[in-house]
C-alpha positions as CSV (number, residue, x, y, z in Angstrom):
1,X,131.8,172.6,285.6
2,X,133.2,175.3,283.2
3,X,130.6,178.0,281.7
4,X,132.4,179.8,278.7
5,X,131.4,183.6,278.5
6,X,132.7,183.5,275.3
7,X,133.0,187.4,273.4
8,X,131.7,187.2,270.1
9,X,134.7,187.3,267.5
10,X,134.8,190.3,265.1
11,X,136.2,190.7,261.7
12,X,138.5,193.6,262.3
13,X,137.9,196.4,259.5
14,X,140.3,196.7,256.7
15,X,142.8,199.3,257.6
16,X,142.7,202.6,255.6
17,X,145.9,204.4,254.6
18,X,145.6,208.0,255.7
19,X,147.4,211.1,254.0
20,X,150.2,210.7,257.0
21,X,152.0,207.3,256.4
22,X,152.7,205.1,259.1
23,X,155.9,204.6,257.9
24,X,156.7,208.7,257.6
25,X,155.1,208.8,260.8
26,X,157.6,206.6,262.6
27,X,160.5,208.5,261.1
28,X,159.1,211.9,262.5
29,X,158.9,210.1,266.3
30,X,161.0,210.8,269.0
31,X,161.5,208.0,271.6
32,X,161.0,210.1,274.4
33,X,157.4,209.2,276.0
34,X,157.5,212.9,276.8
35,X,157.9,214.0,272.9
36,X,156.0,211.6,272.2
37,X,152.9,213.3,273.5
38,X,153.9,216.7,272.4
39,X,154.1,215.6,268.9
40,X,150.8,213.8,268.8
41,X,149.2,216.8,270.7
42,X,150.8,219.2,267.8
43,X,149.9,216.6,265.4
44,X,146.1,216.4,265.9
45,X,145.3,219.8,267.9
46,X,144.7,217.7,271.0
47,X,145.8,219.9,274.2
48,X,149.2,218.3,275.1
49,X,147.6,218.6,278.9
50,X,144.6,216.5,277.7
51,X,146.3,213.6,276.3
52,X,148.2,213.6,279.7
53,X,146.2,213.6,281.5
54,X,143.6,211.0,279.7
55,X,147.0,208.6,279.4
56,X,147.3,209.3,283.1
57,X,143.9,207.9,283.8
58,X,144.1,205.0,281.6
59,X,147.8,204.0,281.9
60,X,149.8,206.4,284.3
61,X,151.6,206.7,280.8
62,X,153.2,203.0,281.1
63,X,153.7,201.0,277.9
64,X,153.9,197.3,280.0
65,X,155.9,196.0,277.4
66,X,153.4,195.9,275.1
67,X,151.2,193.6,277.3
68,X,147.0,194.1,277.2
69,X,145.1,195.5,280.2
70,X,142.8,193.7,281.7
71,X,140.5,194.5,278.9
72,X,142.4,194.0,275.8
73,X,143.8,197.9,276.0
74,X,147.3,198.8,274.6
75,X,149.9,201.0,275.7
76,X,149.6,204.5,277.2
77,X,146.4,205.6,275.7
78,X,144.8,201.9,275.9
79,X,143.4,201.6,272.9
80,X,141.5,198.4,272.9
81,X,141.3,195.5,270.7
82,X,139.2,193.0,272.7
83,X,137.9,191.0,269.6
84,X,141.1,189.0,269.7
85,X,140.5,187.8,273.2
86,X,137.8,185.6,274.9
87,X,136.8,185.4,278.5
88,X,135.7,183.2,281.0
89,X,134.5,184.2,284.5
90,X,136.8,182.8,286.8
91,X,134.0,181.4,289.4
92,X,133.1,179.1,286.5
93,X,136.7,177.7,286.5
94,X,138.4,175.1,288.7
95,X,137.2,172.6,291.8
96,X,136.7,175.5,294.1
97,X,132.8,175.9,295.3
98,X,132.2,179.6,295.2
99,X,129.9,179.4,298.8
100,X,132.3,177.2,300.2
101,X,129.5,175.6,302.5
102,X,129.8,172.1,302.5
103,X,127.1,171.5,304.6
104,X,124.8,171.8,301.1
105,X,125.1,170.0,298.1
106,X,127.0,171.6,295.6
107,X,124.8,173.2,293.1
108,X,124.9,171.6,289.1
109,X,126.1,174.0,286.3
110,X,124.7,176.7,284.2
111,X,124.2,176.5,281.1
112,X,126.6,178.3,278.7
113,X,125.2,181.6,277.7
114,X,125.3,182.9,275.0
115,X,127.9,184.9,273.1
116,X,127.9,188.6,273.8
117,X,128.8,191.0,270.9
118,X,131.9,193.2,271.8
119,X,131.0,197.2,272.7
120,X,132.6,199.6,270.6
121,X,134.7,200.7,273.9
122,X,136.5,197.7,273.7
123,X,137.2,197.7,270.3
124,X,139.3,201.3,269.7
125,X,142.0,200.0,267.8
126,X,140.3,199.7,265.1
127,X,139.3,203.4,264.9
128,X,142.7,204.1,265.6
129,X,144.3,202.4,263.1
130,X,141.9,203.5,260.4
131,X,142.7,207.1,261.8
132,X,146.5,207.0,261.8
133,X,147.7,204.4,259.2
134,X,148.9,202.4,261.7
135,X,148.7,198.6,261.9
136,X,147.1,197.2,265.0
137,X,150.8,195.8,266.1
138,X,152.2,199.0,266.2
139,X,149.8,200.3,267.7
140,X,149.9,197.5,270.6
141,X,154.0,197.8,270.8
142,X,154.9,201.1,270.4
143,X,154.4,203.6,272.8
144,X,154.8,206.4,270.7
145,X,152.2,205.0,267.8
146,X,149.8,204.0,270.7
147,X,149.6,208.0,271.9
148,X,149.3,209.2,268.0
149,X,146.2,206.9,267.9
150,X,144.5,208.2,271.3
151,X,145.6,211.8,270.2
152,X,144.0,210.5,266.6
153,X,140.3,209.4,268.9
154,X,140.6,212.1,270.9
155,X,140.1,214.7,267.7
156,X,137.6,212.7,265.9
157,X,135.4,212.8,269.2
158,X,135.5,217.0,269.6
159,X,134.9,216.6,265.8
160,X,132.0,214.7,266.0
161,X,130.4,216.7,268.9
162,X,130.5,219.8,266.4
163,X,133.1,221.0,269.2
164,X,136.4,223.3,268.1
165,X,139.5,222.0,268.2
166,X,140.7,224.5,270.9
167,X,143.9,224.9,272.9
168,X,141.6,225.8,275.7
169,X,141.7,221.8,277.2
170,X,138.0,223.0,279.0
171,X,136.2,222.5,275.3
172,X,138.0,219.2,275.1
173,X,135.2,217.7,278.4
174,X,133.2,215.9,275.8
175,X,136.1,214.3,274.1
176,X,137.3,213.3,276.9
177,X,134.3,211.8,278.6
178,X,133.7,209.9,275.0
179,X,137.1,208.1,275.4
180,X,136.0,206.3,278.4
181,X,133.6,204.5,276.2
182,X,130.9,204.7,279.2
183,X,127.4,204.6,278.1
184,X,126.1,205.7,281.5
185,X,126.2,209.5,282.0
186,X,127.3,209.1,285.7
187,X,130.6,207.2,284.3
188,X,131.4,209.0,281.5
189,X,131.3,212.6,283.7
190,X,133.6,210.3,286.7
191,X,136.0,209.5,283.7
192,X,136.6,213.1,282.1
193,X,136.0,214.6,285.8
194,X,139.2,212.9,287.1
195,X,141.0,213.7,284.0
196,X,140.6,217.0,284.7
197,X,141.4,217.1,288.2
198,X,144.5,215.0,287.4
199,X,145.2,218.5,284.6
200,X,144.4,221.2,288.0
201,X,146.9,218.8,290.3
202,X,149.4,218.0,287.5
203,X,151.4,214.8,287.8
204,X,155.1,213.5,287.3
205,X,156.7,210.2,287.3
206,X,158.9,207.4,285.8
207,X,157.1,204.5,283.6
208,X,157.6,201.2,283.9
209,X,159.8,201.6,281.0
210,X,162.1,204.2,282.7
211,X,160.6,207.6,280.9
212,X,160.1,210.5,283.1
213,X,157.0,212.3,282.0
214,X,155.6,215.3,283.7
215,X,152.0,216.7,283.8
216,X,152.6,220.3,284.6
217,X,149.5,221.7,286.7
218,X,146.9,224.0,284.8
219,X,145.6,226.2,287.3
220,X,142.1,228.5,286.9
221,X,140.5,225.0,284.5
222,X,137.1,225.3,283.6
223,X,134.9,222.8,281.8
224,X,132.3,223.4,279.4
225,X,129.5,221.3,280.3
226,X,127.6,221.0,277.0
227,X,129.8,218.8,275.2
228,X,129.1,216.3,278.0
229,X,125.6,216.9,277.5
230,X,125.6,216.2,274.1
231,X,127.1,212.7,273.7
232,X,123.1,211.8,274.8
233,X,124.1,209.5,277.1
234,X,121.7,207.0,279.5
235,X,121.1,208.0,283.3
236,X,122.3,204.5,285.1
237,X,120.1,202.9,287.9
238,X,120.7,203.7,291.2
239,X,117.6,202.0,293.1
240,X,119.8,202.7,296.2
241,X,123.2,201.7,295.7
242,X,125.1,201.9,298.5
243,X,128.0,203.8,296.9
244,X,129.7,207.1,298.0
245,X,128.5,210.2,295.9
246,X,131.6,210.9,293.7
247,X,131.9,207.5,292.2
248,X,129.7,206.2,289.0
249,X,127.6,203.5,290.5
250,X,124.2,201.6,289.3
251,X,122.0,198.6,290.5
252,X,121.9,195.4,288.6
253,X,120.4,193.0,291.2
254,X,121.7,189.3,291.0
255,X,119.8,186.7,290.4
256,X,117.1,185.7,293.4
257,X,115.2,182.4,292.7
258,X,113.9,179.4,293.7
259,X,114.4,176.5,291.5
260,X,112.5,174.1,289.9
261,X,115.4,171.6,291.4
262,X,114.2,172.1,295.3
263,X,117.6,174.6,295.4
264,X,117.7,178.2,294.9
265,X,120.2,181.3,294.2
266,X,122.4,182.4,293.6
267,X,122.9,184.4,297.0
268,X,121.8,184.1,300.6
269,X,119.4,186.9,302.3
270,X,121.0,188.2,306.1
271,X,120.6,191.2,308.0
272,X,124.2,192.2,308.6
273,X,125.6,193.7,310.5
274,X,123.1,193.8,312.8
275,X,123.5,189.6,313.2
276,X,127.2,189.5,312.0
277,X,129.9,191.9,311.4
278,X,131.0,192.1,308.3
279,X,135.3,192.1,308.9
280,X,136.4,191.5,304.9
281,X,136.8,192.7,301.8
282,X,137.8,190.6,299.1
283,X,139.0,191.6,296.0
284,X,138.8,189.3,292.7
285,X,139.6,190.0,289.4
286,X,136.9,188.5,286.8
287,X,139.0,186.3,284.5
288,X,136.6,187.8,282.3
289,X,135.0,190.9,280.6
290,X,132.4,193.3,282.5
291,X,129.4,192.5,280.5
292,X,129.8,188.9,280.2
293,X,130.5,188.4,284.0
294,X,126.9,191.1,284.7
295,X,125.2,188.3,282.4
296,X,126.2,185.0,285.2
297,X,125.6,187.2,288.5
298,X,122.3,187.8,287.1
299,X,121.6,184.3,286.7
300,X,119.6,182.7,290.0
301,X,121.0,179.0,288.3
302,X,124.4,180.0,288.7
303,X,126.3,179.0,291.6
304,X,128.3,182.4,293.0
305,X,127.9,185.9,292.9
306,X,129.4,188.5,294.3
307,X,128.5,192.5,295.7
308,X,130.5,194.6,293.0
309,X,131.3,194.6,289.6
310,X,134.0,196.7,288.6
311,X,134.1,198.4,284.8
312,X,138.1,198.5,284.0
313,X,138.0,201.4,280.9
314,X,136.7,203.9,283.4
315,X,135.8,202.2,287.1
316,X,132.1,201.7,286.7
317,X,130.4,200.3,288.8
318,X,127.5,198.0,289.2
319,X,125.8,196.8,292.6
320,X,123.9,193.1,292.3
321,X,123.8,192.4,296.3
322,X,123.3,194.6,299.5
323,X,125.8,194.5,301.9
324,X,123.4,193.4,304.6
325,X,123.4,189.9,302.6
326,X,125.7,187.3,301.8
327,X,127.6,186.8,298.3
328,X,128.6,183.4,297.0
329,X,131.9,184.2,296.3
330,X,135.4,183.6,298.1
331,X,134.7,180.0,298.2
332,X,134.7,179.7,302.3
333,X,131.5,180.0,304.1
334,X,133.3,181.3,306.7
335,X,134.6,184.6,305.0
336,X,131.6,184.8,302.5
337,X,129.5,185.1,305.4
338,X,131.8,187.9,307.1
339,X,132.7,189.9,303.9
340,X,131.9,192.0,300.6
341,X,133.2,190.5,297.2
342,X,134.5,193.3,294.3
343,X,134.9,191.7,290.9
344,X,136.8,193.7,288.6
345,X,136.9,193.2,284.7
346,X,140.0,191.5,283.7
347,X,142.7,188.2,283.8
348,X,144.6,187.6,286.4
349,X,147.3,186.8,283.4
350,X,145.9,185.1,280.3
351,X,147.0,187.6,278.3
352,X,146.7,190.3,280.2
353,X,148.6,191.7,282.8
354,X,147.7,195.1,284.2
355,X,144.7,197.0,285.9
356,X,143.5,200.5,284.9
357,X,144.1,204.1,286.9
358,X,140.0,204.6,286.4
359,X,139.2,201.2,287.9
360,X,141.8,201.3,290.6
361,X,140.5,204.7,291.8
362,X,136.7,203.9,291.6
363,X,137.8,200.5,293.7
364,X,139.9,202.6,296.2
365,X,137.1,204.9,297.0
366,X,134.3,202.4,297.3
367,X,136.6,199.8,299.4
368,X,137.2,203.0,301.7
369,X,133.3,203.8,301.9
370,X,132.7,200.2,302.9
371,X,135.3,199.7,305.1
372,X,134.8,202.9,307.5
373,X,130.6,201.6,307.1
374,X,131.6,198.5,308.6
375,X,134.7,198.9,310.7
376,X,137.1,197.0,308.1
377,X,140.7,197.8,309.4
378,X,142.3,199.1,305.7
379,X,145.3,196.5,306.5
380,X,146.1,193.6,304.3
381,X,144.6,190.7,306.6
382,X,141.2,192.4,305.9
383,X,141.5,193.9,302.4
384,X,142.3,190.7,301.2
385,X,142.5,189.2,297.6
386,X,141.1,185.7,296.5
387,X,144.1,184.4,296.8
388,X,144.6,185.1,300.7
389,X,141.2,183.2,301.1
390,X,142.0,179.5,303.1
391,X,140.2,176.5,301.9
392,X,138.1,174.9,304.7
393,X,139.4,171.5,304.9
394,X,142.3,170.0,303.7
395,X,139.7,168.8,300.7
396,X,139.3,172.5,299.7
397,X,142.6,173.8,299.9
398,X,144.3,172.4,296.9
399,X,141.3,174.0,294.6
400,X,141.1,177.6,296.3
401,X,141.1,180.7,293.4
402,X,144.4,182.9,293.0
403,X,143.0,186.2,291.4
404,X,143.7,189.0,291.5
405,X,147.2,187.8,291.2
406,X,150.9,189.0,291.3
407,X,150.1,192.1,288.9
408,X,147.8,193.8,291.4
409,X,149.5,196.9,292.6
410,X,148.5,196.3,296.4
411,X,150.9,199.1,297.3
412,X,149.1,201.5,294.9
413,X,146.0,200.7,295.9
414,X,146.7,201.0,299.3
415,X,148.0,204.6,298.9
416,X,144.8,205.2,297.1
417,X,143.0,204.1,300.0
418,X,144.5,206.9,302.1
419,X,146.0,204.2,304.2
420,X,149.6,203.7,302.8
421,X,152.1,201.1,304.1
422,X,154.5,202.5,306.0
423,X,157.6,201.0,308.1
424,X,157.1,200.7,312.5
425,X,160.2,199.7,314.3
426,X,163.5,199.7,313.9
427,X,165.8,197.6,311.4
428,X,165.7,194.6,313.1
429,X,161.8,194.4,314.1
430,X,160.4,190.9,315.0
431,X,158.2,191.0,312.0
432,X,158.3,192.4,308.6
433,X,156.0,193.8,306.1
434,X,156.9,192.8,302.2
435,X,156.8,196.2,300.3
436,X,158.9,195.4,297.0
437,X,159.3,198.3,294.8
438,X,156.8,197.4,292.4
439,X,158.2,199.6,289.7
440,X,161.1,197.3,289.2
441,X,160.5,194.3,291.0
442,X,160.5,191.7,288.3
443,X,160.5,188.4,289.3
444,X,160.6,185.4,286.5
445,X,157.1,184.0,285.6
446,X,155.9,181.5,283.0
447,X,152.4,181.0,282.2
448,X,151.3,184.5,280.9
449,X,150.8,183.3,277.0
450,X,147.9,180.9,276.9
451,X,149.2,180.0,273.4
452,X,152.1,179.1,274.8
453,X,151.5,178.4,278.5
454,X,155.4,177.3,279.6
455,X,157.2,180.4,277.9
456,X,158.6,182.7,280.3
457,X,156.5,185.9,281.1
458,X,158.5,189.0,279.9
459,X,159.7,191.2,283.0
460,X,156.5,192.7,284.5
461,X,156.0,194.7,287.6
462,X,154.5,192.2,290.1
463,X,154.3,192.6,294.2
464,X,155.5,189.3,295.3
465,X,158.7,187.7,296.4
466,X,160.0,184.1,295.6
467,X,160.4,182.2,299.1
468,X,163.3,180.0,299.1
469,X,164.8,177.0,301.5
470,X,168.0,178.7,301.6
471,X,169.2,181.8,301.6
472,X,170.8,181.5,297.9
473,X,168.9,182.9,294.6
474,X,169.5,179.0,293.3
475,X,168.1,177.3,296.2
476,X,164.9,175.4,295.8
477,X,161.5,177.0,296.6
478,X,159.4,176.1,300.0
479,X,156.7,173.6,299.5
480,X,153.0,174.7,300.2
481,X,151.9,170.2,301.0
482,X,148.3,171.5,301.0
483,X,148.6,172.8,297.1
484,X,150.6,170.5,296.0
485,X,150.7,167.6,298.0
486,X,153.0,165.3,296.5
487,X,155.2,167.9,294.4
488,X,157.4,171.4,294.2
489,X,156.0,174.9,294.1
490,X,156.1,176.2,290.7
491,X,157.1,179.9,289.3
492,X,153.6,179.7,287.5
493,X,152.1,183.2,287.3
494,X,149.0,181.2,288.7
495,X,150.6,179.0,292.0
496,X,151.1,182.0,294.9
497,X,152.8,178.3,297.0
498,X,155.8,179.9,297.6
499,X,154.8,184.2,297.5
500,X,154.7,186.2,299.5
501,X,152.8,189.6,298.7
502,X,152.8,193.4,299.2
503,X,150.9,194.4,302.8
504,X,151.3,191.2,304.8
505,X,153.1,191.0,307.7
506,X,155.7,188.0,308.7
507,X,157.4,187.1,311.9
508,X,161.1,187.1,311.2
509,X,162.9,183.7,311.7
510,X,166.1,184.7,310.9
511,X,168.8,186.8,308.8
512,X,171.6,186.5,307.2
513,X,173.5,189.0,305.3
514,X,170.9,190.4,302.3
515,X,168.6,187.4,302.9
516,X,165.7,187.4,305.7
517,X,163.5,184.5,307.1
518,X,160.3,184.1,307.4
519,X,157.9,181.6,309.1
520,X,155.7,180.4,306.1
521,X,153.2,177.5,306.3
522,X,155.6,176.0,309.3
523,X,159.1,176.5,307.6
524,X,161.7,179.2,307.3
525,X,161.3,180.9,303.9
526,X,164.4,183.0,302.8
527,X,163.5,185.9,300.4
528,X,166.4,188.4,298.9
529,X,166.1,191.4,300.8
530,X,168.9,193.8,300.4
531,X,169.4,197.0,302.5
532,X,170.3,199.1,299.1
533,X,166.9,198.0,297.5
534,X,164.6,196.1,300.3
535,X,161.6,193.9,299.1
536,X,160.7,194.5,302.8
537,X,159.9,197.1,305.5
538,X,159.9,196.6,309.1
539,X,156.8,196.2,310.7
540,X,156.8,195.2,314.8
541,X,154.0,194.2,315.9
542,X,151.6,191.4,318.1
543,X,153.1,187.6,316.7
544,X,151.8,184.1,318.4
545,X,153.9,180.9,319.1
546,X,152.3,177.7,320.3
547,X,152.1,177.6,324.4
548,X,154.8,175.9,326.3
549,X,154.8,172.4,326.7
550,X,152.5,172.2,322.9
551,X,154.8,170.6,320.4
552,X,152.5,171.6,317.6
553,X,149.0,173.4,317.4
554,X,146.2,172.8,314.9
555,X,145.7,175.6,312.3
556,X,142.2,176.3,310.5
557,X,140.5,177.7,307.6
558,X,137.6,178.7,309.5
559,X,136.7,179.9,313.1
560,X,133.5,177.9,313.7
561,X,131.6,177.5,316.8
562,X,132.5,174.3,319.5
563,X,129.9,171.5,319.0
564,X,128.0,171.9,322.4
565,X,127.2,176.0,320.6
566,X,124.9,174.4,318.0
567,X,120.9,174.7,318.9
568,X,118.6,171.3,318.0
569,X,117.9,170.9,314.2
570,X,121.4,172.7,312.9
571,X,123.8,170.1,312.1
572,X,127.1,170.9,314.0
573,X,129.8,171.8,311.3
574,X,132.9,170.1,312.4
575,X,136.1,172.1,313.5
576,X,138.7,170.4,311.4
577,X,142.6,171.2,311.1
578,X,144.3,171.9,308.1
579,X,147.4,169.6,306.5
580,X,149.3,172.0,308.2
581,X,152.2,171.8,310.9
582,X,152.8,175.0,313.2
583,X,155.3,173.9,315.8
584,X,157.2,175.0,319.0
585,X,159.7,178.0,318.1
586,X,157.7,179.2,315.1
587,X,155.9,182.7,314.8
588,X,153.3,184.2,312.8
589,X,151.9,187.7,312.9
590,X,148.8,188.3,314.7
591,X,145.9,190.2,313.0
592,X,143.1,189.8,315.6
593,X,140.9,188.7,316.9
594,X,137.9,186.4,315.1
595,X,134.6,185.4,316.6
596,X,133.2,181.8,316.6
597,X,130.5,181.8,314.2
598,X,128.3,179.7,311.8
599,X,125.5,181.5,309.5
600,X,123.1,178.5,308.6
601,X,121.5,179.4,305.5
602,X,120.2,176.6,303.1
603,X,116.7,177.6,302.2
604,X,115.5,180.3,300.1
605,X,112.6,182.0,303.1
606,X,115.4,183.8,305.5
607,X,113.0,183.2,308.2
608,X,114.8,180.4,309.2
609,X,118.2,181.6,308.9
610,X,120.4,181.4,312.5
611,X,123.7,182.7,313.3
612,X,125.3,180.2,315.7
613,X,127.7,181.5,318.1
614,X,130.7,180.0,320.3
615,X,132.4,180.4,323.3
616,X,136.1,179.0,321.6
617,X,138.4,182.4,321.0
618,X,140.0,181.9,317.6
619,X,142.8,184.2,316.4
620,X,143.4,185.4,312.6
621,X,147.0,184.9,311.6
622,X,149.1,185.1,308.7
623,X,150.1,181.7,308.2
624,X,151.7,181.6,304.5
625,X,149.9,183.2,301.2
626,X,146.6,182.7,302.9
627,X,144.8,183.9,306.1
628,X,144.2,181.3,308.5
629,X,143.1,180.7,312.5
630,X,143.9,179.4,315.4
631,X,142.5,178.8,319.1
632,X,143.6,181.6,321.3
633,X,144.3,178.4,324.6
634,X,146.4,176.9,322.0
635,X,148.9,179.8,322.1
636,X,150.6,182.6,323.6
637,X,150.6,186.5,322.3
638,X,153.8,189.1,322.1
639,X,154.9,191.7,320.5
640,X,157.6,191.5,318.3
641,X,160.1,194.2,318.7
């Protein structure tokens, strides 16, 4: 069941002592982040508003405690050093079936591929080091010795294009377009074009690490074009992508086969929306690098695939699947057949903890262009990660995906949409939105260091909160019976049993000094929620509770049609509950309404695919970490003031 996408190990290159010691270098450095880049700028003749504003891009000038992105980059300038990592694709890991569509069998594993050799844009450290003197652990652990060695790239690349180096920061858009490491023209120009932008608009804010650091605006920028032109790089292949104009984007079709097995892949053909709206987007981090995880979509013998692929270094983008068809990807039918899956390069933690600027910008203004395409409200019960996906029986739920995890900056990304979360209602609303600060919210984690996979995670900027029995910072957490059956929720960077996250929306059960209540998966759940520093927001709004004279109502992972709905010669798919208890007195937040649908598709000729159709109302509600339904008889609706 597991398909390693191995990256091809690389012996690193003998460092090379430069006239400008490391160790003399470290005694000229000031610890301001600010200085920092000053004295790199001065140091190498790089425009101090050009290594902003390329650190910007990368890093928004955080050091993450010397923690890799989610491609093996370091620090502020994100200098890479991906040969000491390997990858699998998450789809390839775990019990969960990427359709999610048990009315098939489920399909055998691919083969391994083979190992891919590691770009040169994910191997910068090297450069660096053999540029600066430094060793490859400075360079991962110290901020200021990270921005030396992108100030260090940044020169050799206007060297190498023959280009001057200028204080004028418009020669510098061939240098900057380099350090993307894109080898697509379109991406490279998106890379250096933001980066410049981010130079006219100037910037200012406080790192993870507490360092103010200001971008002061350059107005009347120009760029010279040539220098762009002269890095000779390849036109990508649009074929049609369906991608708005000011975002790199090219088309690498999945894989499309029939199989000498009777099966076929690795995606199912559909004409939406004009037979079924499409109402999700689902992000998911690869567990994985960009190339590696290009290599399985393409594959018609694997068994998922997905719409997007998602470059981190500098958001490219590659298309493999129209939006009209339907993507083997969130592991329930239900929501595969009703949404678009983004894949973007990077571990949810293995190693790696944090997402670029580039990517999160690229992903922002695609997810926008999608949504307002297909009327996907930009809320969180719609823009939803893996990990808010429900299993479809109680089978499924234990083995459901958890990407992109705690270190997704849903708040950020939210902003970025041009749909920020903002508080409605008054401080005692019926329901709340969770909207830690994600700057400084650090909860404890274990699990981050695969060497050493129960060591505590050091303090990272996460946006989740610990749900508790009680409202006491000792008291045990709330129990999730469909993950874990038998046992406790864990503080695992990978078990979201007792989370909840940034965006969704709760009904309040109850509050008590600096601790508030939620309803979660049929419990109260206390989280710490104090007025001077809130981890929530209030949010009134539409809630459900079960009708009177129901003790308890059945919740589901999927809204599927009522038997009598299915046509002769489609098999009826049975409506089952989930392990789940939602009793008298308890609330959860509405987010709307969802139709009764079953897309049977299980041959490779489309001609006989059928959308099957209900009369049952089902409702979409935020149950605990996951999205779930129930039957609108089975409850009533108010508003929760």
């Amino acid at each position: 069941m597991r398909r390693a996408l191995a990256i091809a190990a690389v012996a690193i290159l003998p460092l090379v002592n430069t006239t400008v010691t490391s160790t003399a270098a470290r005694a000229a450095e000031p610890d301001d982040r600010q200085q920092a880049f000053a004295a790199a700028a001065e140091e190498y003749q790089v425009p101090e508003s050009v290594l902003l504003g390329v650190s910007y891009l990368e890093s928004r000038w955080d050091a993450h405690a010397g923690r890799p992105s989610n491609d093996a980059g370091f620090g502020p300038m994100h200098l890479t050093d991906a040969a000491a990592y390997t990858g699998t694709n998450h789809h390839a890991e775990g019990e969960e079936d990427a359709r999610g569509d048990e009315s098939r069998p489920l399909a055998p594993p691919t083969e391994t591929p083979a190992p891919v050799e590691i770009p040169a844009s994910l191997r910068t450290m090297e450069k660096a080091a053999q540029l600066t003197g430094e060793s490859h652990e400075e360079l991962r652990t110290d901020p200021a010795a990270n921005i030396r060695g992108g100030a260090a790239l940044l020169a050799d690349y206007q060297k190498s294009l023959g280009a001057p180096l200028s204080d004028d920061p418009g020669q510098w858009y061939g240098a900057v377009a380099r350090y993307s490491g894109a080898e697509e023209s379109e991406a490279a120009k998106f890379f250096a074009d933001e980066v410049y932008a981010t130079i006219k608009s100037g910037e200012e804010r406080v790192t993870d690490d507490g360092q103010k650091v200001r971008l002061a605006p350059v107005a009347g920028l120009s760029t010279v074009a040539k220098w762009l032109e002269k890095l000779g790089l390849r036109p990508p292949r649009r074929d049609g992508v369906e991608c708005p104009s000011t975002i790199s984007c090219e088309w690498i079709p999945a894989g499309y086969a029939e199989l000498p097995t009777g099966s076929y892949g690795n995606h199912d053909l559909s004409d939406r929306p004009k037979n079924q709206k499409i109402d999700y987007i689902v992000i998911h981090d690869m567990e994985g690098y960009f190339r590696p995880s290009i290599g399985l979509v393409e594959n018609p013998t694997n068994r998922a695939s997905w719409h997007y692929s998602l470059r981190s270094a500098d958001g490219h983008i590659a298309q493999h699947i129209k939006a009209k068809d339907v993507g083997w990807q969130a592991g329930n039918w239900y929501i595969n057949a009703k949404s678009i899956g983004l894949e973007h390069e990077g571990f949810l933690a293995e190693g790696t903890t944090w997402y670029t600027e580039a990517m999160y910008r690229t992903s922002a203004r695609l997810v926008r262009y999608l949504a307002i395409r297909h009327g996907v409200p930009l809320d969180r019960a719609h823009i939803i990660g893996h990990d808010n996906v429900p299993g479809t029986l109680p089978t499924t739920v234990r083995g459901m995906h958890e990407d992109p995890g705690p270190f997704w900056d849903w708040a950020h990304y939210f902003k970025l949409l041009g749909a920020p979360l903002h508080p409605f209602g008054g401080p005692k609303a019926g329901s709340v939105m969770i909207r830690p600060d994600f700057a400084t919210n650090k909860p404890y984690f274990y699990g981050c260091d695969r060497k050493n996979p129960e060591a505590a995670c050091p303090p990272l900027s996460a946006h989740t909160v610990w749900l508790r029995t009680e409202p006491r910072a000792d008291a045990p957490l709330v129990k999730d019976i469909g993950k874990h059956p038998t046992g406790e929720s864990l503080y695992s960077v990978y078990d979201h049993s007792a989370r909840a996250s940034t965006g969704q929306r709760y009904a309040v059960a109850e509050r008590q000094g600096d601790w508030t209540a939620i309803w979660y998966l049929g419990q109260k759940a206390w989280f710490h929620n104090p007025a001077s520093a809130p981890t929530a927001i209030p949010s009134a709004g539409l809630v459900v509770t079960p009708k009177p004279g129901l003790a308890t109502v059945p919740v589901y992972g999927r809204a599927y049609p009522e038997q009598e709905a299915y046509p002769e010669g489609i098999p009826y798919q049975a409506v089952t509950p989930l392990q789940y208890t939602f009793s008298a007195g308890e609330k959860y937040t509405l987010s709307g309404l969802a139709p009764a649908e079953y897309y049977r598709a299980v041959t490779f000729d489309p001609a006989g695919h059928t959308v099957v159709r209900g009369k049952t109302k089902y409702l979409q509600i935020q149950f605990g970490h996951r999205v779930m339904f129930v039957k609108a008889d089975d409850v009533r609706v108010s508003f929760a003031w």
